[in-house]
BAROMAR-774834 format. One record per residue (C-alpha): x, y, z; residue in three letters. Coordinates in pm, whole numbers, padded with zeros to 5 digits, always signed. Layout:
<rs>
XYZALA
...
</rs>
This chain:
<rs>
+25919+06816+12583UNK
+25999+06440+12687UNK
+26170+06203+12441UNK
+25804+06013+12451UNK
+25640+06287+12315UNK
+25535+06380+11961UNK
+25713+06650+11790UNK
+25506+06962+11646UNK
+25643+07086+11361UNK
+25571+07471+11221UNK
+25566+07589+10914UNK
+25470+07961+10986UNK
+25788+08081+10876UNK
+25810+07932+10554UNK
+25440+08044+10479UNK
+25526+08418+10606UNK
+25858+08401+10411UNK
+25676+08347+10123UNK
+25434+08686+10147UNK
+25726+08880+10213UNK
+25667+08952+10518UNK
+25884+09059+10842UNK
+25836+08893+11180UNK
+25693+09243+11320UNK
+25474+09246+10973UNK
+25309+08938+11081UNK
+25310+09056+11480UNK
+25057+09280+11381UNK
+24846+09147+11143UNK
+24785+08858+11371UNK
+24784+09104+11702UNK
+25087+08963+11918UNK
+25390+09032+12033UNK
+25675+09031+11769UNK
+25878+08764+12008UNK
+25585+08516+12062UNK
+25619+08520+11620UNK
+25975+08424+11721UNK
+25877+08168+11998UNK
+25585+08034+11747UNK
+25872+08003+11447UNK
+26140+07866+11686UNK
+25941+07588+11819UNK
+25951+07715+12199UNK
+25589+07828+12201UNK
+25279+07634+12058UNK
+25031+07907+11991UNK
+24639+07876+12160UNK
+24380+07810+11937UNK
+24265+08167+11852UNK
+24577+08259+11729UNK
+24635+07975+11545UNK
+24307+08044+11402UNK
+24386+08386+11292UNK
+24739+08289+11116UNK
+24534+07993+10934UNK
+24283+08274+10765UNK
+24593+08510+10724UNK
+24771+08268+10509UNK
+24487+08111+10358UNK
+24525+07747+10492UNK
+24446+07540+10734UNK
+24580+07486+11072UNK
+24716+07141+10979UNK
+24922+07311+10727UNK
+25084+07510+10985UNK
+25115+07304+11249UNK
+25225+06930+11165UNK
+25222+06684+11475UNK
+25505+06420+11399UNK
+25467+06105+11542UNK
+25733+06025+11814UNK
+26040+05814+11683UNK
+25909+05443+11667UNK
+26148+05172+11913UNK
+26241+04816+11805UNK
+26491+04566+11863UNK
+26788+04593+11674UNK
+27071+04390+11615UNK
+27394+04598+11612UNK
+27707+04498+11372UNK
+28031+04659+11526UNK
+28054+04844+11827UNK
+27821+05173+11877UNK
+28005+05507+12021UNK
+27835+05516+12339UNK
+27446+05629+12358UNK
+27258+05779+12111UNK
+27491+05692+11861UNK
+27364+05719+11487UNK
+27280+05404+11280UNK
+27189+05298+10932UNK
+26981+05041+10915UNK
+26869+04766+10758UNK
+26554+04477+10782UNK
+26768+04110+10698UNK
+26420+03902+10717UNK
+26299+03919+11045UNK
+26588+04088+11198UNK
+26657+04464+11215UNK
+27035+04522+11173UNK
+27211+04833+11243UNK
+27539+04994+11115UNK
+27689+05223+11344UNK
+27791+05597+11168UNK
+28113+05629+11358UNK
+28437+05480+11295UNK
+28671+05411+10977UNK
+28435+05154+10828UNK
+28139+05401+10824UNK
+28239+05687+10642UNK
+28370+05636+10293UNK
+28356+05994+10198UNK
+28198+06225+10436UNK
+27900+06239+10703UNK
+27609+06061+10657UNK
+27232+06113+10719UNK
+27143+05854+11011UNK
+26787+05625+11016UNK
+26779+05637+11364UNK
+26951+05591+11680UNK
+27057+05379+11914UNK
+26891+05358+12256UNK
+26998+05447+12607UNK
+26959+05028+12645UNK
+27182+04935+12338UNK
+26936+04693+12283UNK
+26697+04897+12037UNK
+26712+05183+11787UNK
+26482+05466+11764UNK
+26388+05500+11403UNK
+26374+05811+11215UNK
+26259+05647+10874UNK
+25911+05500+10761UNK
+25829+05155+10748UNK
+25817+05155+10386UNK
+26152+05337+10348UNK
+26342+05073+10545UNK
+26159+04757+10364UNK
+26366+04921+09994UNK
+26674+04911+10226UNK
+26911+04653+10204UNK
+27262+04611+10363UNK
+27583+04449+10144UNK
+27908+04396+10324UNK
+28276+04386+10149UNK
+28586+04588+10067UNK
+28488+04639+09703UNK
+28498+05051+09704UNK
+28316+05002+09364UNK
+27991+04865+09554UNK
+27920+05234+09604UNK
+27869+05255+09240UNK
+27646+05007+09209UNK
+27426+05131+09454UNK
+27439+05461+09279UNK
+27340+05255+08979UNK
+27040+05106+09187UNK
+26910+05437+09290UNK
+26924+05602+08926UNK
+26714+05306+08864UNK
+26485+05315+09145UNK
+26478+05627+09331UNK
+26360+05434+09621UNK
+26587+05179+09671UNK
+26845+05224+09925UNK
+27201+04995+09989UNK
+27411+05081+10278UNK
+27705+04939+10180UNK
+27949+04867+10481UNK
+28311+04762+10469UNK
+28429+04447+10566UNK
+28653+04151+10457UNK
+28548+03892+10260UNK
+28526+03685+10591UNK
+28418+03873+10796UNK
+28134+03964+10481UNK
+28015+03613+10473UNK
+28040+03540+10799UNK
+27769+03812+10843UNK
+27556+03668+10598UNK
+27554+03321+10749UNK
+27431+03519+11044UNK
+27173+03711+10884UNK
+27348+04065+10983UNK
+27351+04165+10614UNK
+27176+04059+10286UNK
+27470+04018+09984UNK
+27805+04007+10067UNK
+28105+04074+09837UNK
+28405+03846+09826UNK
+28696+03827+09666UNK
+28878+03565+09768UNK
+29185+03387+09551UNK
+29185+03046+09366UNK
+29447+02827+09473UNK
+29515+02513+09219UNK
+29196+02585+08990UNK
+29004+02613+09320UNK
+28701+02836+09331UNK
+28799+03008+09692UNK
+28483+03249+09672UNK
+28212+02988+09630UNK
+28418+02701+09888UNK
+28373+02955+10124UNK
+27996+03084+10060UNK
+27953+02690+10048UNK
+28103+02649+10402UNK
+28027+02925+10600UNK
+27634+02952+10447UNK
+27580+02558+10515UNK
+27208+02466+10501UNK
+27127+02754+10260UNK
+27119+02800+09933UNK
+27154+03060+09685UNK
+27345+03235+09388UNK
+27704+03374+09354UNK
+27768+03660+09098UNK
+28009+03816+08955UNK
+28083+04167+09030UNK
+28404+04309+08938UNK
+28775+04173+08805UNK
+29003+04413+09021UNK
+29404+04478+09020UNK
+29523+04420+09388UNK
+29882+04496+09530UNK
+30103+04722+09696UNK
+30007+05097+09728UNK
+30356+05315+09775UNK
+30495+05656+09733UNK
+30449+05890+09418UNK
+30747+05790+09221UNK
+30786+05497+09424UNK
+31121+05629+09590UNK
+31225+05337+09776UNK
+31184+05127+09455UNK
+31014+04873+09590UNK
+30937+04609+09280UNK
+30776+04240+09479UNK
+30657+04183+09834UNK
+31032+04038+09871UNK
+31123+04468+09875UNK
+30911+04513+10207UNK
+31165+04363+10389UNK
+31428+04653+10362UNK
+31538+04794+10635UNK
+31423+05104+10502UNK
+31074+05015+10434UNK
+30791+05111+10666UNK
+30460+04885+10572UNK
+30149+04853+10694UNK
+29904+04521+10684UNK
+29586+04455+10677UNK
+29352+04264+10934UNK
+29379+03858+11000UNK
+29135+03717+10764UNK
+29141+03975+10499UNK
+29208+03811+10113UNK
+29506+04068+10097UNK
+29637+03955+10411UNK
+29601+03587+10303UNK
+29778+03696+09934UNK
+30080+03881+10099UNK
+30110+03562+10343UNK
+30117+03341+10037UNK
+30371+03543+09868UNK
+30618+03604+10114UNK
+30602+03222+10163UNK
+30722+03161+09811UNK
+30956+03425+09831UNK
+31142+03289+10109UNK
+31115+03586+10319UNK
+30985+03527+10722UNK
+30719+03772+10813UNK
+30895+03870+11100UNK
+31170+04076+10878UNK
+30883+04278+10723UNK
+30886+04622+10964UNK
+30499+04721+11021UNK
+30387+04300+10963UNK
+30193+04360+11270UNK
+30097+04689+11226UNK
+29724+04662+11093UNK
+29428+04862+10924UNK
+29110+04779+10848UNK
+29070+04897+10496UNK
+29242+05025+10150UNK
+29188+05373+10214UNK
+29318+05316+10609UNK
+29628+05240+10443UNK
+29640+05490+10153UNK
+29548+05747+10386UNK
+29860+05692+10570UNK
+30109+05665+10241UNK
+29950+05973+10195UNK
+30053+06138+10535UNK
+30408+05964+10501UNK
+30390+05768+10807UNK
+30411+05457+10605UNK
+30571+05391+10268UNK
+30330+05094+10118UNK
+30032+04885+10216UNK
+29792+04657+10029UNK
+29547+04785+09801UNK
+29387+04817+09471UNK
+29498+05038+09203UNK
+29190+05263+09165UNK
+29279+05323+09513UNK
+29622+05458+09521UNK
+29524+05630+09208UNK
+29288+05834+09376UNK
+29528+05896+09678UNK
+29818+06019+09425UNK
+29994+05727+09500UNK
+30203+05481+09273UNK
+30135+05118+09266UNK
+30335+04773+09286UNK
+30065+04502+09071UNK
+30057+04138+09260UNK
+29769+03994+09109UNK
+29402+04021+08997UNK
+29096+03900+09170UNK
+28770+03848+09113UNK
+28478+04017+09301UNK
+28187+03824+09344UNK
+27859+03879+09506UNK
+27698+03657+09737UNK
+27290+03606+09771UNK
+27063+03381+09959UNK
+26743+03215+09763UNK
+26516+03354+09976UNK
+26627+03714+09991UNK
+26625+03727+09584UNK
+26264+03818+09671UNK
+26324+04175+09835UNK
+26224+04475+09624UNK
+26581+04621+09626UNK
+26777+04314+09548UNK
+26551+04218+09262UNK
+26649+04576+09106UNK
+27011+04476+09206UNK
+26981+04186+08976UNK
+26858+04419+08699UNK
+27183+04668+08719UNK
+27449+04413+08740UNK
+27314+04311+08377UNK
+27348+04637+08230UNK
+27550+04775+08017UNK
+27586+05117+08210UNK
+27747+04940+08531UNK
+28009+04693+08321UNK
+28082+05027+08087UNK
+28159+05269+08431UNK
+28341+05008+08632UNK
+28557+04965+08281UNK
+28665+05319+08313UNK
+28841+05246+08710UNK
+29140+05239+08712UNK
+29265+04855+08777UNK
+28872+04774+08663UNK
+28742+04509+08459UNK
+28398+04469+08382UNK
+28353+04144+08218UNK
+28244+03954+08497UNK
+27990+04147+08588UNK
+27646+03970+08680UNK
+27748+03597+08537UNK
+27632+03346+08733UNK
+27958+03196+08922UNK
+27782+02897+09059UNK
+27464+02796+09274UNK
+27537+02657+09607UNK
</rs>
């Protein structure tokens, strides 16, 4: 069977399973050969129309019920965000108005906790997906981008809510979050940026990077952010001004990220030049990238959030606290699965379960930060 074809799918099996009955059983009442039962079950062998006939009145059904034609995987035009493991490679996706955006299943930013089930595939041209989803599913599906791990939540929340309603949420920094949205790769992003002199860094940004739109920001979470280190902490390290010990391995995070701008800023007023810090240049991409390697002692602290290094066993050095907010265009408020978005973030359930993280602080959650 070609790729172009449609798929057949039986159900004979579960239908004889249900009687009771043996593979030979049903070889005889239907008067074949036990293996073509075994071809019929296993997909290899697409029985004539007699003996479909005959297994229809055995089982009391119809032939439709037995044999269900699946349409062939539908093609279109996708726009991919990140790069694709060669082809084939399984995608999540996402509609972002007119544009169909997908999200890669490989790599560190793509699985959060396990393997996931994939909406399609990419195509041998890398230039269009073949979708295993209906139409209907993807239109509840919407895409928010950020290193908040507590957006999983949320989307948990969304789905207890509305069974329906899908969000892939995808890691990335707070630039790289709204830079997405500006280009209509994603529909909310998360940033969480930090003020500098009673300046709002979250919405200057949204304001720059999303010029010529308009829309909401909201707040999402209040977090704890610093330095992730050893159970027990055994190299006593008490500031950023520690990572420069000799004996101190560290690792960083990306150009761009807010924790990479924070440690910057903090070394700066600590006098110490990046270039004494041993692992400066030595980069991951995300909290648990750098937990994950506390954890396997080949570093002894990176930047994180508490709830992280909690859950990794690990101690933790406080810096500061940041604020979380979400980021939404005007005319994307109108999607199905965003307007039950706006719903959660004013419930009480949310602010009371993202009060119970460690390094968590719910009072922010859905107040309007500003309009832009």
């Amino acid at each position: 069977m070609t790729a172009d074809e449609n798929v057949i799918l039986c159900n004979v099996k579960r239908y004889r399973v249900a009687r009771g009955w043996s593979q030979e059983e049903l070889a005889e009442k239907v008067r074949i050969r036990r293996q073509a039962i075994y071809d019929i079950e296993s997909g290899r062998y697409l029985p004539n129309t007699a003996i479909a006939l005959r297994l229809a009145r055995l089982f009391d059904c119809r032939v439709e019920d037995l044999f269900v034609e699946q349409q062939k995987p539908e093609l279109q035009p996708v726009q991919l965000v990140g790069d694709a493991a060669g082809p084939a490679a399984r995608l999540a996706l996402g509609r972002v108005r007119d544009r169909l955006v997908a999200l890669p299943l490989q790599g560190p930013e793509a699985m959060p906790s396990g393997l996931r089930s994939a909406d399609g595939c990419l195509d041998p041209d890398g230039k269009r997906a073949r979708i295993f989803i209906s139409r209907q599913r993807l239109d509840k599906t919407i895409v928010l981008m950020g290193c908040d791990p507590a957006f999983e939540i949320l989307g948990q929340h969304v789905a207890r809510v509305a069974p329906e309603a899908r969000i892939h949420c995808r890691f990335a920094s707070s630039r790289r979050a709204i830079d997405s949205l500006a280009q209509g790769l994603t529909h909310v992003a998360g940033t969480h940026l930090h003020n500098t002199d009673n300046v709002e860094a979250n919405v200057v940004m949204a304001e720059k990077r999303l010029k010529g739109q308009s829309g909401r920001i909201l707040g999402f979470s209040l977090l704890e952010e610093g330095l992730m280190v050893a159970k027990n902490n055994p190299l006593g390290i008490r500031s950023v001004a520690d990572l420069a010990q000799p004996m101190v391995r560290f690792v960083n995070r990306e150009s761009g990220a807010a924790l990479r701008v924070l440690l910057d800023d903090c070394l700066h007023r600590a006098g110490v030049d990046v270039q004494a810090v041993d692992g400066y240049r030595n980069e991951v991409a995300s909290h648990r990238a750098g937990a994950y390697r506390i954890a396997c002692d080949v570093a002894d602290a990176a930047l994180g959030l508490r709830a992280i290094a909690e859950a990794y066993g690990l101690d933790f050095v406080p810096i500061t606290g940041a604020r979380c907010d979400l980021v939404i265009p005007s005319d994307l408020e109108r999607h199905p699965t965003i307007k039950v978005l706006l719903d959660v973030l004013q419930s009480a359930a949310l602010r009371r379960e993202l009060d119970t993280l460690p390094g968590y602080d719910g009072a922010v959650t859905g107040k309007t930060i500003a309009d832009f």
